[in-house]
N, CA and C atoms of all chains as a GROMACS GRO file, in nm:
protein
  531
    1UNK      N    1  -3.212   7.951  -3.399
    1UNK     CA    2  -3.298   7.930  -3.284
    1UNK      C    3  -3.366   8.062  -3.251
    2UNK      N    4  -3.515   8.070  -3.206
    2UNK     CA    5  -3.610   8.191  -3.167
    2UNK      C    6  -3.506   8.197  -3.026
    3UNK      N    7  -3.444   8.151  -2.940
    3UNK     CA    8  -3.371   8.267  -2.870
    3UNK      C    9  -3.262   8.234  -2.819
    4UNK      N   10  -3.225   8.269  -2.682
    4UNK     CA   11  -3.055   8.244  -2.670
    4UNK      C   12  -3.036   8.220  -2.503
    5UNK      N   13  -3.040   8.104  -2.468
    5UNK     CA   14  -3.023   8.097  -2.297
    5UNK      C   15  -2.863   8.166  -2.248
    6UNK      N   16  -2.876   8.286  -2.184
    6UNK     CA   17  -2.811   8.339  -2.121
    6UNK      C   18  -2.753   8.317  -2.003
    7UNK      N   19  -2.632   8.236  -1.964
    7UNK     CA   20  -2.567   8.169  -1.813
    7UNK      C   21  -2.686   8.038  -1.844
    8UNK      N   22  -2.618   7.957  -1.711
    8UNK     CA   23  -2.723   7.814  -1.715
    8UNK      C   24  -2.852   7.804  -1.670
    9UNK      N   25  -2.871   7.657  -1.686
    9UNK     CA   26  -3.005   7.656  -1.720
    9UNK      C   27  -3.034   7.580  -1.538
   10UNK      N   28  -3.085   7.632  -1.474
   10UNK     CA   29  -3.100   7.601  -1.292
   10UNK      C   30  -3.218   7.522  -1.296
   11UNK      N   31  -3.235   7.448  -1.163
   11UNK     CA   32  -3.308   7.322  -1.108
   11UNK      C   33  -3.356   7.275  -1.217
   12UNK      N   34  -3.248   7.200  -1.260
   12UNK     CA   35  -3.328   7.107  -1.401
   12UNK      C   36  -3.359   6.984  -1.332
   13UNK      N   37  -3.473   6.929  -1.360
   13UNK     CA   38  -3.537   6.829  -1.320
   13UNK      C   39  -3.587   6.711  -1.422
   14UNK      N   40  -3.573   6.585  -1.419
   14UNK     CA   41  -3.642   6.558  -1.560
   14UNK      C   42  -3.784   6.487  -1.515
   15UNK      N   43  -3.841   6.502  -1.607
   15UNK     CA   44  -4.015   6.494  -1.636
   15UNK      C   45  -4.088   6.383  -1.732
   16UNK      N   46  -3.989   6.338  -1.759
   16UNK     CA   47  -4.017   6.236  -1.832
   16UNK      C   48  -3.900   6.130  -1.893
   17UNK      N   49  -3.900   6.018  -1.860
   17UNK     CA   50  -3.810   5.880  -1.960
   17UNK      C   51  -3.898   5.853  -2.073
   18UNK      N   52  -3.772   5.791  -2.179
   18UNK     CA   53  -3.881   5.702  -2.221
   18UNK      C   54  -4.021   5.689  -2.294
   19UNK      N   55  -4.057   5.564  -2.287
   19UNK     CA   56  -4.183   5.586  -2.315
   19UNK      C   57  -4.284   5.676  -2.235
   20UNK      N   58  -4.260   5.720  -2.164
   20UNK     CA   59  -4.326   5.842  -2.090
   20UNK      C   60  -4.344   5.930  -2.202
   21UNK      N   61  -4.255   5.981  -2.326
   21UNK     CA   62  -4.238   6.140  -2.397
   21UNK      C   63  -4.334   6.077  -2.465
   22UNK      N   64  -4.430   6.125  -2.494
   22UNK     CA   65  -4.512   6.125  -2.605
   22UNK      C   66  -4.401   6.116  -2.707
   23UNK      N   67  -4.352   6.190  -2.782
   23UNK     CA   68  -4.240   6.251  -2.920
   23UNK      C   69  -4.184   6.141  -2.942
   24UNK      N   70  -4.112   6.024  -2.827
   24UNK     CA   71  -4.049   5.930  -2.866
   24UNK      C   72  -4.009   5.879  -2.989
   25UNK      N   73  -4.111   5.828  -3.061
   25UNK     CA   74  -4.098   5.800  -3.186
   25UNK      C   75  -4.005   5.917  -3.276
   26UNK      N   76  -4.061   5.986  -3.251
   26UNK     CA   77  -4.021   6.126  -3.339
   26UNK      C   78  -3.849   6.160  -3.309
   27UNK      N   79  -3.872   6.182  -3.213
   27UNK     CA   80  -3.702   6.123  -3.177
   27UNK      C   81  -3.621   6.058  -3.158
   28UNK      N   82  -3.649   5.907  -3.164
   28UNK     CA   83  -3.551   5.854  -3.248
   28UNK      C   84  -3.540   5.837  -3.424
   29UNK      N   85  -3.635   5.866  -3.468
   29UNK     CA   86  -3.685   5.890  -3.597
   29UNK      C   87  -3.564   5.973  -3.666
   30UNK      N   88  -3.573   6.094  -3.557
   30UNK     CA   89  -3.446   6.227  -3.636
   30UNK      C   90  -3.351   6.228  -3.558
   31UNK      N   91  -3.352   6.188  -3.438
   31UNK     CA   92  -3.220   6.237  -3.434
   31UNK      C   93  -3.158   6.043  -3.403
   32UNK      N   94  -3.148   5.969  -3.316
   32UNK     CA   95  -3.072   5.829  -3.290
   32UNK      C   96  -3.195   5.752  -3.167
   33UNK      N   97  -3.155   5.621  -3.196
   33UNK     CA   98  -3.248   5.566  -3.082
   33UNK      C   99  -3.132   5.574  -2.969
   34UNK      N  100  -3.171   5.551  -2.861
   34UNK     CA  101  -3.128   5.625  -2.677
   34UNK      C  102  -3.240   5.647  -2.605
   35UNK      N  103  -3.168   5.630  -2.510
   35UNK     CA  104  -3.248   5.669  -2.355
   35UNK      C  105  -3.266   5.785  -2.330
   36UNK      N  106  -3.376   5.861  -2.391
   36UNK     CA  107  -3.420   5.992  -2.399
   36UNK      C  108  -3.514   5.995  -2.297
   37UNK      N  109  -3.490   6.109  -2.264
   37UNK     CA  110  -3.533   6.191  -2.125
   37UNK      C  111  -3.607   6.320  -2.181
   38UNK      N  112  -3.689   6.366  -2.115
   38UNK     CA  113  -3.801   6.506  -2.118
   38UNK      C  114  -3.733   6.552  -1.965
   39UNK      N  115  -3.653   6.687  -2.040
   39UNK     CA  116  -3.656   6.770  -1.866
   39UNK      C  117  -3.692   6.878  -1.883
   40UNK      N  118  -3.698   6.989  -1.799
   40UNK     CA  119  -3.704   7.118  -1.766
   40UNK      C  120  -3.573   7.177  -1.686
   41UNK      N  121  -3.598   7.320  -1.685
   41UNK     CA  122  -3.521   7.379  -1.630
   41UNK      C  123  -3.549   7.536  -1.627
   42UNK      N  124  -3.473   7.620  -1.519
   42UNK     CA  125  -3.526   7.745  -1.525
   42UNK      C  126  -3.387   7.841  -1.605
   43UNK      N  127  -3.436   7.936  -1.694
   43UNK     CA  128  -3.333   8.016  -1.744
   43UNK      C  129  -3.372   8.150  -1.764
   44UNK      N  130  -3.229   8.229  -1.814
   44UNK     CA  131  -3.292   8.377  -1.837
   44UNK      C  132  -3.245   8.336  -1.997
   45UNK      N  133  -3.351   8.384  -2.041
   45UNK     CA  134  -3.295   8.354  -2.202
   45UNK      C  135  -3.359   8.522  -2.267
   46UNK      N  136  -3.297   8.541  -2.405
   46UNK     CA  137  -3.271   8.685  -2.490
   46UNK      C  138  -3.376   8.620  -2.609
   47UNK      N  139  -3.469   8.709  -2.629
   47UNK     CA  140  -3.589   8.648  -2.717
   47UNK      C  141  -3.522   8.719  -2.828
   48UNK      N  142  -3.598   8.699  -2.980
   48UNK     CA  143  -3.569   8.735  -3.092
   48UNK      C  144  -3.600   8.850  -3.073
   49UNK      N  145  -3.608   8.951  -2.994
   49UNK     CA  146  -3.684   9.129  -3.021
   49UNK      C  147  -3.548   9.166  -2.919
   50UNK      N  148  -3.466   9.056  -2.858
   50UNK     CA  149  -3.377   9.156  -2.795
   50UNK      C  150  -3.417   9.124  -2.656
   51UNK      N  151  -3.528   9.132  -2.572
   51UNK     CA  152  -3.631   9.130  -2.455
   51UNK      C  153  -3.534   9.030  -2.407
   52UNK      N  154  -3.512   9.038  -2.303
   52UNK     CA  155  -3.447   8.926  -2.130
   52UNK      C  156  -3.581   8.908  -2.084
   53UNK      N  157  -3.585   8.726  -2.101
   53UNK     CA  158  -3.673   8.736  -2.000
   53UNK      C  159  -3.693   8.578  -1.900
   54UNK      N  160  -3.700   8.563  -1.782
   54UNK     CA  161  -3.682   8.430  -1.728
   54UNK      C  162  -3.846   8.376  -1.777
   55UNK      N  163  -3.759   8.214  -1.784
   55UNK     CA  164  -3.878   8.103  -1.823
   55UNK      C  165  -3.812   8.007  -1.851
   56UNK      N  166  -3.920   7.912  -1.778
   56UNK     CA  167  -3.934   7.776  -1.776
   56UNK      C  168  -3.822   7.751  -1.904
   57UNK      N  169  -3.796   7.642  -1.911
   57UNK     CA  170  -3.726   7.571  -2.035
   57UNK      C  171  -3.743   7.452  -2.016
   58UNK      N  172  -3.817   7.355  -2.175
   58UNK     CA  173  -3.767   7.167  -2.174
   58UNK      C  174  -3.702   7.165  -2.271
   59UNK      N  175  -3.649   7.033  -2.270
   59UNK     CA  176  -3.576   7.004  -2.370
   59UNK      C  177  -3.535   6.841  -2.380
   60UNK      N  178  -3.502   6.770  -2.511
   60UNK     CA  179  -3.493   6.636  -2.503
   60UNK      C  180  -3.343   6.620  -2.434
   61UNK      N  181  -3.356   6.528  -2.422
   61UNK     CA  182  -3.178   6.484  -2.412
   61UNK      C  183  -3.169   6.308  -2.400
   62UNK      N  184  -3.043   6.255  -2.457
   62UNK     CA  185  -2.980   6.103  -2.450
   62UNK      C  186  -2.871   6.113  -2.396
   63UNK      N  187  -2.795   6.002  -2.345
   63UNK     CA  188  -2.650   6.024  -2.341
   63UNK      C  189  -2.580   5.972  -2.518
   64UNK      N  190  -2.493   6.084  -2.514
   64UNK     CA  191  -2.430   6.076  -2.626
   64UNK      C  192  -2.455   6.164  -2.728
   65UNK      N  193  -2.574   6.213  -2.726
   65UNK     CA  194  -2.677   6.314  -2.802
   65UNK      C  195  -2.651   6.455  -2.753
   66UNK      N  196  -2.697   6.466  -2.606
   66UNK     CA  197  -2.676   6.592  -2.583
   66UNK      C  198  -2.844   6.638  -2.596
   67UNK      N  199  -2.829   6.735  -2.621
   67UNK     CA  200  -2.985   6.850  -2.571
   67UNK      C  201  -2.995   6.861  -2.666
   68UNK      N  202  -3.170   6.814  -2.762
   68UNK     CA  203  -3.227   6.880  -2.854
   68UNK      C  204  -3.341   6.910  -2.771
   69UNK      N  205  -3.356   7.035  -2.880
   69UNK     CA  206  -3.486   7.106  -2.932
   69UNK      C  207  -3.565   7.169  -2.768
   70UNK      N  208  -3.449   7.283  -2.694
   70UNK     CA  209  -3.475   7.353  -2.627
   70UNK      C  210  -3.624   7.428  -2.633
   71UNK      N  211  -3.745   7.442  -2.587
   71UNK     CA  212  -3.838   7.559  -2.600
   71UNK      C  213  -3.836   7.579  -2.468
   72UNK      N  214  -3.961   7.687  -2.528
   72UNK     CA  215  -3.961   7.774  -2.412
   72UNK      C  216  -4.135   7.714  -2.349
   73UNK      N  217  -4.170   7.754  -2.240
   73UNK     CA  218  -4.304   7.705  -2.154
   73UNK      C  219  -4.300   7.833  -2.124
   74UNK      N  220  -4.413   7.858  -2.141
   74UNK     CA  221  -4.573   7.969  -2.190
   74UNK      C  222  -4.595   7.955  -2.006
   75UNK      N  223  -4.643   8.030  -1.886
   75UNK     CA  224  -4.602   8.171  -1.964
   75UNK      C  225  -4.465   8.204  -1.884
   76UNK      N  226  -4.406   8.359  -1.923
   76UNK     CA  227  -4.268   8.396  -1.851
   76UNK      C  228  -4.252   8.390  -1.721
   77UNK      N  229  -4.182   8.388  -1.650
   77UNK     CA  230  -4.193   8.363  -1.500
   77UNK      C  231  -4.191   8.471  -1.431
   78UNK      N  232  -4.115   8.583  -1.500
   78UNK     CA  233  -4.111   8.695  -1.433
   78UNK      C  234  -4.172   8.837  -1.491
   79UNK      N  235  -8.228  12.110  -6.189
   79UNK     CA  236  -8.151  12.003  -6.207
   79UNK      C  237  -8.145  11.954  -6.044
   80UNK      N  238  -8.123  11.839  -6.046
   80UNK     CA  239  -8.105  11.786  -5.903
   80UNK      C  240  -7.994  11.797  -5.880
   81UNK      N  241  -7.967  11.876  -5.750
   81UNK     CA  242  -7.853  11.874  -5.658
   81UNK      C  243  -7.785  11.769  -5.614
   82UNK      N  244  -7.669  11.755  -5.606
   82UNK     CA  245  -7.600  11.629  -5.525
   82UNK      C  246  -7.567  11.669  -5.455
   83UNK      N  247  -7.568  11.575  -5.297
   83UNK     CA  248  -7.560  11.599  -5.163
   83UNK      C  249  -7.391  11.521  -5.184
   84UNK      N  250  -7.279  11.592  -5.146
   84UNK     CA  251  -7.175  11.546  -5.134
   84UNK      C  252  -7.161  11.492  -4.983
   85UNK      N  253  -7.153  11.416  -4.968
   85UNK     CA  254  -7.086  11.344  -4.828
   85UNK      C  255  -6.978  11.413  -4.783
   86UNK      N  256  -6.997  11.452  -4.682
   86UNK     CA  257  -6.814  11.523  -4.657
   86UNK      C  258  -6.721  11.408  -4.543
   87UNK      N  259  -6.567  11.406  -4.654
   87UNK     CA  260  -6.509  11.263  -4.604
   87UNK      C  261  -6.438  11.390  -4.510
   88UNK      N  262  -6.348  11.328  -4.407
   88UNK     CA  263  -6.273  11.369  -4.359
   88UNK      C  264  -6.106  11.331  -4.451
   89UNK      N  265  -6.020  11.370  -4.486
   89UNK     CA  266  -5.914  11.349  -4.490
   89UNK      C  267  -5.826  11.328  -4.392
   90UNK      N  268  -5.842  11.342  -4.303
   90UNK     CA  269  -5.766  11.302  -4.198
   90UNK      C  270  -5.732  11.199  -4.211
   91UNK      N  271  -5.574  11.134  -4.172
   91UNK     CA  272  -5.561  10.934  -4.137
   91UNK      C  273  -5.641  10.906  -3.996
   92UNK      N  274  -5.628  11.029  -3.877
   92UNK     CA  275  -5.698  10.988  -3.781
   92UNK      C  276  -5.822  10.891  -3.826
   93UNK      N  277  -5.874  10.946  -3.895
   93UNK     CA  278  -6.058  10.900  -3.904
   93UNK      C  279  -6.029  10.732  -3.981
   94UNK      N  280  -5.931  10.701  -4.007
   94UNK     CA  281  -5.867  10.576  -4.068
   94UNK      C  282  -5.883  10.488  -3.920
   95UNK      N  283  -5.974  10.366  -3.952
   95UNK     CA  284  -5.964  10.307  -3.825
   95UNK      C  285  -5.836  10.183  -3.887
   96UNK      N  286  -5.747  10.125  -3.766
   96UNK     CA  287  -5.612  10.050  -3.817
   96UNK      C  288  -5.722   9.936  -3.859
   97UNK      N  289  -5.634   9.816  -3.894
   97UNK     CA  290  -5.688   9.717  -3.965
   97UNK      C  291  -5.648   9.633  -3.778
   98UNK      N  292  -5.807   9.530  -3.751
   98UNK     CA  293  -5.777   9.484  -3.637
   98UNK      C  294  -5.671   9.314  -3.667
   99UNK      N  295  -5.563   9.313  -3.604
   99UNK     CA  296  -5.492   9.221  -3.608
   99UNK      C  297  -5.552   9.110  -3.564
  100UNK      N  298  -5.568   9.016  -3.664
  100UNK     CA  299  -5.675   8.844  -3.672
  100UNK      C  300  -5.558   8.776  -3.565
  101UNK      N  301  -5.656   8.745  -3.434
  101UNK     CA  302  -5.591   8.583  -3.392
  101UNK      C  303  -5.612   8.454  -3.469
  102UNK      N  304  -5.523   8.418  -3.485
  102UNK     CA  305  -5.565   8.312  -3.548
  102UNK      C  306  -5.594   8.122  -3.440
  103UNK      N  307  -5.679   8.088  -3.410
  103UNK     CA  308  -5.699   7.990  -3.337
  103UNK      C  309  -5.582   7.824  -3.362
  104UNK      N  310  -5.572   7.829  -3.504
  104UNK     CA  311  -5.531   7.762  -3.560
  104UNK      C  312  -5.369   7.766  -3.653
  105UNK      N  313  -5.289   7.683  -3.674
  105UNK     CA  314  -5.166   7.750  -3.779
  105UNK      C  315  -5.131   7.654  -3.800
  106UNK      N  316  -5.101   7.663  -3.997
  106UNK     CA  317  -4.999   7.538  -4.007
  106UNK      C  318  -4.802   7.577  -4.040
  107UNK      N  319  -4.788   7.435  -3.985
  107UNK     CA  320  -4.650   7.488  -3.989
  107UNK      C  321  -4.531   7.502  -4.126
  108UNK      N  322  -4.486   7.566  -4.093
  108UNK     CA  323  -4.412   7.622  -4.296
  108UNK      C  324  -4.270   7.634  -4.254
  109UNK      N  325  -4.233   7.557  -4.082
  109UNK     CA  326  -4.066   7.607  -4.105
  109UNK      C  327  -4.056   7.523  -3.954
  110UNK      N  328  -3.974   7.399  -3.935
  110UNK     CA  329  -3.937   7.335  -3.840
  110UNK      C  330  -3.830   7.304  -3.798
  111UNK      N  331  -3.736   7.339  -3.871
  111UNK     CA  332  -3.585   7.328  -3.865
  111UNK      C  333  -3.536   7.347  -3.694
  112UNK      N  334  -3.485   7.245  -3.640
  112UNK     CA  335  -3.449   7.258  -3.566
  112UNK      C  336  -3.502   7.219  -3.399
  113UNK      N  337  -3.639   7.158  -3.521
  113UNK     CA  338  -3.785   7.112  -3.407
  113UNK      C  339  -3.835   6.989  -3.481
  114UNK      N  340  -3.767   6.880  -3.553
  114UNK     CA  341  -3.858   6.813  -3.622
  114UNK      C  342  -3.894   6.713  -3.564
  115UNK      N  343  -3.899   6.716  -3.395
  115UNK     CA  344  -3.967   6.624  -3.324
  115UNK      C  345  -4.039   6.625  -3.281
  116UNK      N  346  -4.048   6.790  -3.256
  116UNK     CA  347  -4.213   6.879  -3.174
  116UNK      C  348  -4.292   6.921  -3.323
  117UNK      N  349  -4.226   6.961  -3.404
  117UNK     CA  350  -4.366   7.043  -3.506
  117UNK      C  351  -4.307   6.932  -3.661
  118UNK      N  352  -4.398   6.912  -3.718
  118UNK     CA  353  -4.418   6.874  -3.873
  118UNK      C  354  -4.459   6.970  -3.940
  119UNK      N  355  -4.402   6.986  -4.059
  119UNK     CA  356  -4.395   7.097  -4.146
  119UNK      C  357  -4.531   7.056  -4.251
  120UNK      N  358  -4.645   7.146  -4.285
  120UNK     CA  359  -4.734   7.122  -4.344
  120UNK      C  360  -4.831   7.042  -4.204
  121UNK      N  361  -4.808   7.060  -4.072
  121UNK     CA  362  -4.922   6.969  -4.019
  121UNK      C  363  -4.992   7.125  -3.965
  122UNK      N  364  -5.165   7.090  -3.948
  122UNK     CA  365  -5.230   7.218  -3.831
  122UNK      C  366  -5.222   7.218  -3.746
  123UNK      N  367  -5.171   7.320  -3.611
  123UNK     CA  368  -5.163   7.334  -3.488
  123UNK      C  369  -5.281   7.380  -3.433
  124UNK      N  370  -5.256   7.406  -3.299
  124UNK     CA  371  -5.357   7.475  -3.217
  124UNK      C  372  -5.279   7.553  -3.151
  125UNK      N  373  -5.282   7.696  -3.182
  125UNK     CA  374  -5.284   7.823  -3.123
  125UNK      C  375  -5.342   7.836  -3.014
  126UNK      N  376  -5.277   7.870  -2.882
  126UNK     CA  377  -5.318   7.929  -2.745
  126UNK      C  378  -5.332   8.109  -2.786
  127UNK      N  379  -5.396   8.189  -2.718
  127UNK     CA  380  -5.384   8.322  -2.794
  127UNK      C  381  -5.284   8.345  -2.619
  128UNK      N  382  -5.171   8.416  -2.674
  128UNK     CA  383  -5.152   8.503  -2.528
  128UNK      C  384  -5.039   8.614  -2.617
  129UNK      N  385  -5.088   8.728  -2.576
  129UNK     CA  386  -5.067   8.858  -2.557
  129UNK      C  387  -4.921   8.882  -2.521
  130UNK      N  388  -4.834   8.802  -2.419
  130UNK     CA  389  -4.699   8.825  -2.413
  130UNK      C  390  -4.609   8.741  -2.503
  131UNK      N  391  -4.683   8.682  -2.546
  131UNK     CA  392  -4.624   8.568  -2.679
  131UNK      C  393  -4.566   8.631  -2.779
  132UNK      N  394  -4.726   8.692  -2.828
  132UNK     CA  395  -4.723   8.779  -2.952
  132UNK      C  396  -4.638   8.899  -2.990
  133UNK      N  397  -4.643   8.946  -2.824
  133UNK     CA  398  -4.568   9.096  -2.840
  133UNK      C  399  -4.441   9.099  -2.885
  134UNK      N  400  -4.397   8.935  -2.855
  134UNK     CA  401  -4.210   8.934  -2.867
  134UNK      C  402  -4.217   8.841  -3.001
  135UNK      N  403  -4.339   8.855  -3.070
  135UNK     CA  404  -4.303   8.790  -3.212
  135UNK      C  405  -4.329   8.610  -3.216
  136UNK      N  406  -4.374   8.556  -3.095
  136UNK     CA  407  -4.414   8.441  -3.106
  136UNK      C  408  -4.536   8.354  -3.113
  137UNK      N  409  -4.594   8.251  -3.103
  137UNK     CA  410  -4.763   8.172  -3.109
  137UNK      C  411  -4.687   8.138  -2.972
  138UNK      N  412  -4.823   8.048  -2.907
  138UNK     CA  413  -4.827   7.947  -2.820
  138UNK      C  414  -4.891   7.848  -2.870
  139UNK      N  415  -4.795   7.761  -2.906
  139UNK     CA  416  -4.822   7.678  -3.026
  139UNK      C  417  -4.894   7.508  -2.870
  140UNK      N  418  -4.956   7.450  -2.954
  140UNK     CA  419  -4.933   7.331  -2.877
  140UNK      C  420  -4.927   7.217  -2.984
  141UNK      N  421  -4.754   7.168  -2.984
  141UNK     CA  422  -4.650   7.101  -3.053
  141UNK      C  423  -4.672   6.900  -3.036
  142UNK      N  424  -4.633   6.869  -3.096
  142UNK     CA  425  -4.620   6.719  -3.126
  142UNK      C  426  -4.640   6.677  -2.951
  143UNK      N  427  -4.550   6.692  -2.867
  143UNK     CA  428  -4.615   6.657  -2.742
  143UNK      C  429  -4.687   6.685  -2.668
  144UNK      N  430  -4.783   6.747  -2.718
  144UNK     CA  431  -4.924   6.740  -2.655
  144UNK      C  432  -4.926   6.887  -2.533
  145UNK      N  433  -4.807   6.915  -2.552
  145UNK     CA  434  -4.782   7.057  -2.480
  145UNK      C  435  -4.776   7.182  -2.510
  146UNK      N  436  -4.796   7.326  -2.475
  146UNK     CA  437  -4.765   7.426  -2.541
  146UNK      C  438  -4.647   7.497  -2.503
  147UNK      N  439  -4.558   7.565  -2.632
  147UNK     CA  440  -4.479   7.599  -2.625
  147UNK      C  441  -4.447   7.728  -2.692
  148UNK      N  442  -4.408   7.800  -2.664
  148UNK     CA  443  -4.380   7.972  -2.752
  148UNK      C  444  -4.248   7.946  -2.842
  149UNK      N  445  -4.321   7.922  -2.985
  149UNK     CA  446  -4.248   7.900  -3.107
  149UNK      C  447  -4.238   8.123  -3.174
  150UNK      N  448  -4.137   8.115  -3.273
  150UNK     CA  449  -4.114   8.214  -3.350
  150UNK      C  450  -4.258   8.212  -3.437
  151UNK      N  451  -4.350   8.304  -3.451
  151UNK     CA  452  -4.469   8.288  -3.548
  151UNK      C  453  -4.435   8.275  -3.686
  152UNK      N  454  -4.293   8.343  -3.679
  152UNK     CA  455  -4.228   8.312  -3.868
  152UNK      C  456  -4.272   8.135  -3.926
  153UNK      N  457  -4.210   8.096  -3.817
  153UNK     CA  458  -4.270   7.968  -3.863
  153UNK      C  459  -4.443   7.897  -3.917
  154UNK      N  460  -4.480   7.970  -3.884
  154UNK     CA  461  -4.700   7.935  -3.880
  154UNK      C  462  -4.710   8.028  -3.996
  155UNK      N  463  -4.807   7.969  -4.045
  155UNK     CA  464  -4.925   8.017  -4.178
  155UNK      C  465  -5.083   8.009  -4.036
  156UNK      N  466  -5.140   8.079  -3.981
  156UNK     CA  467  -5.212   8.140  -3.949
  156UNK      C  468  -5.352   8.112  -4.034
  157UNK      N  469  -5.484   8.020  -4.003
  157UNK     CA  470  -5.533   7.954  -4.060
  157UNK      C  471  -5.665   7.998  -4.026
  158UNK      N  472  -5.801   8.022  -4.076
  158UNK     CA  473  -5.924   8.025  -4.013
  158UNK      C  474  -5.951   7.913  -4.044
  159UNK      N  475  -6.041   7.797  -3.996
  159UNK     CA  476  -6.104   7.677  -4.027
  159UNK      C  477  -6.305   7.686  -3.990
  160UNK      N  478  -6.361   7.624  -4.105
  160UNK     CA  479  -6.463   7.625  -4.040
  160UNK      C  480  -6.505   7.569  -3.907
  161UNK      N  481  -6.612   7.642  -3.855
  161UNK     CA  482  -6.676   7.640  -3.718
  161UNK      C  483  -6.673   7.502  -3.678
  162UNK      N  484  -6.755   7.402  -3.783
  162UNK     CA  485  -6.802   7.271  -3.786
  162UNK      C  486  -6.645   7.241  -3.743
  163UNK      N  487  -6.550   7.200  -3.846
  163UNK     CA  488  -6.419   7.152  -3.820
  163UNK      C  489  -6.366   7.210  -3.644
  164UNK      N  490  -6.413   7.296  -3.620
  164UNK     CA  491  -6.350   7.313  -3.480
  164UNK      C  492  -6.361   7.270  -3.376
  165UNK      N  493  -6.513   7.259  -3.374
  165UNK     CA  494  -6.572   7.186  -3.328
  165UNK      C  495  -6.519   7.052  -3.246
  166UNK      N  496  -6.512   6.967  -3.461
  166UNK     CA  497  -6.479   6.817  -3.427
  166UNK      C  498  -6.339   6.813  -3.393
  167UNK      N  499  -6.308   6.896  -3.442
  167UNK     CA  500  -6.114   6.902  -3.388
  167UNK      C  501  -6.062   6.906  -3.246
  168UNK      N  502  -6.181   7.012  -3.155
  168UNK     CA  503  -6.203   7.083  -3.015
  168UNK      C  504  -6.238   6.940  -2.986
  169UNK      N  505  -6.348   6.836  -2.997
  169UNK     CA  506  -6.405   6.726  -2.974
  169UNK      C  507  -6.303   6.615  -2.951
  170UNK      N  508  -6.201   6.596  -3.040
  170UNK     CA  509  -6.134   6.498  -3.073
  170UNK      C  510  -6.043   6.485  -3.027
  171UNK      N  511  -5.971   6.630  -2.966
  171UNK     CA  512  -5.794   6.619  -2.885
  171UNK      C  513  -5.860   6.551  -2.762
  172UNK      N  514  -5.727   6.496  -2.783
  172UNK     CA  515  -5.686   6.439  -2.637
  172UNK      C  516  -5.670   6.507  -2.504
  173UNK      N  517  -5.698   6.430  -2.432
  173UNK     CA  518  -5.653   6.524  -2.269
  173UNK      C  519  -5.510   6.584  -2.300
  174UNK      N  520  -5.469   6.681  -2.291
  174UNK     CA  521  -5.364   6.782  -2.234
  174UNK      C  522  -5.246   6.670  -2.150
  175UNK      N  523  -5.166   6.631  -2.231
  175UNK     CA  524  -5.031   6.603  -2.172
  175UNK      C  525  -4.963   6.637  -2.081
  176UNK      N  526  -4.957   6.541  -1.994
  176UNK     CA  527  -4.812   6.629  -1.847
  176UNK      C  528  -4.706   6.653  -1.915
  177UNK      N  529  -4.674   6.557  -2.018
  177UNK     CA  530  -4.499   6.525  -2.078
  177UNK      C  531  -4.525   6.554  -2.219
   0.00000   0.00000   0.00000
């Protein structure tokens, strides 16, 4: 992974069910079909150069699945 | 006999101007592991250019959902496309995704 969320990930909110995610397809495709969710959340995460830096975070999630494919949202917060 | 006018180079590296680092507008992707729901490997992206991206080694890619996201650039092949193609490409996306 390009980086490393450091302590948790705060006011996670989700942003999308469902047919709401665009990706849908794509995710049940690779990883299982489920009730996948689009959320966010705020973190301090350790970039590949080493750099701390807070930002946004989404990420998929199902029950049973767990959290794929964490990124990061452009730009840093702090 | 005719004289030759020698040019005088500088040796200096100063007088070496660096080579200017290409944004690239465009990238295709060469490494998804771990994303194969946001990026397809061999598909073209669209590059956002931003400056704090880059510095820490990443694009601002905008990925399978219609969103942008700060990927590792290891991953992108860095692409010029003709003007025309940008154009129709610029023409053809879709509105900008909430989700």
């Amino acid at each position: 992974m390009e980086f490393k969320i450091i302590g948790q990930i705060s006011e996670i909110e989700t942003i999308a069910k469902g047919r709401e995610i665009r990706s849908l397809v794509r995710l049940r495709k690779f990883y299982a079909t489920g009730k996948w969710k689009k959320k966010k959340g705020i973190a301090t995460v350790r970039l590949m150069d080493g750099t701390i830096r807070r930002a946004e975070v989404h990420w998929y999630e199902a029950h049973g699945i767990g959290k794929k494919e964490i990124k990061i949202k452009l730009p840093f917060l702090d | 006999m005719a004289s030759v006018k020698k040019k005088s180079k500088s040796s200096s590296l100063s007088s070496i101007k660096p080579a200017r680092k290409r944004t690239f507008r465009y990238a295709i992707c060469v490494n998804n592991d771990g994303y194969p729901a946001s990026l397809e490997r061999g598909k073209l992206y669209s590059v956002i250019p931003d400056r704090s991206a880059a510095a820490h080694g990443y694009l601002r890619i905008v990925d399978e959902s219609g969103e942008d996201y700060a990927y590792a650039a290891q991953r992108f092949f860095g692409v010029t496309i003709p003007r025309n193609l940008a154009i129709v490409l610029t023409n053809s996306r879709p509105a900008p995704s909430v989700r």
